[in-house]
C-alpha positions, 0 to 999 in steps of 0.5 A: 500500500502506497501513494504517488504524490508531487510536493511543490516546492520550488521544484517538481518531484514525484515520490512514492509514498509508503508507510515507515513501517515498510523500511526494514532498514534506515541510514540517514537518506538510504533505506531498505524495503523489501518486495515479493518475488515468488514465495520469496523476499527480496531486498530493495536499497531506497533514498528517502526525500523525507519522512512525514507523520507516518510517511515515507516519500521516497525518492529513488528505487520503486519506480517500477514496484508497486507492493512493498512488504509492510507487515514484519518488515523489520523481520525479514532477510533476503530470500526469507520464505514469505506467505502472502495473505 
């Protein structure tokens, strides 16, 4: 579950906006998500623009994914077996 969304600030960007609790990892700007490929979880790096309320407007890494794991993502390793309900 996540939003598209373009702040004005001066400048014209589009983020994609997901829940902070999908970042199983953060470091400053830089952050780590995690999609579904198959039964499986693999790893996506993300540059985080900002985070707001519960938010995270993300700047680079899901142009093309449109699910992230957001339930028990700060348990989840690379190749972990997952179920999807």
């Amino acid at each position: 579950m996540f939003a598209n969304t373009e702040i004005k600030s001066g400048k014209s960007h589009s983020y994609k906006v997901i829940p902070v609790s999908s970042l199983a990892e953060i470091a400053g700007k830089k952050g780590v998500v995690y999609i579904s490929a198959g039964n499986k979880a693999k790893k996506i790096p993300v540059s985080i623009a900002k985070i707001e309320d519960n938010n995270a407007f993300i700047s680079q890494g899901l142009s093309d994914i449109d699910k992230v794991i957001n339930e028990g993502a700060g348990f989840i390793a690379e190749s972990s077996t997952i179920n999807i309900q």
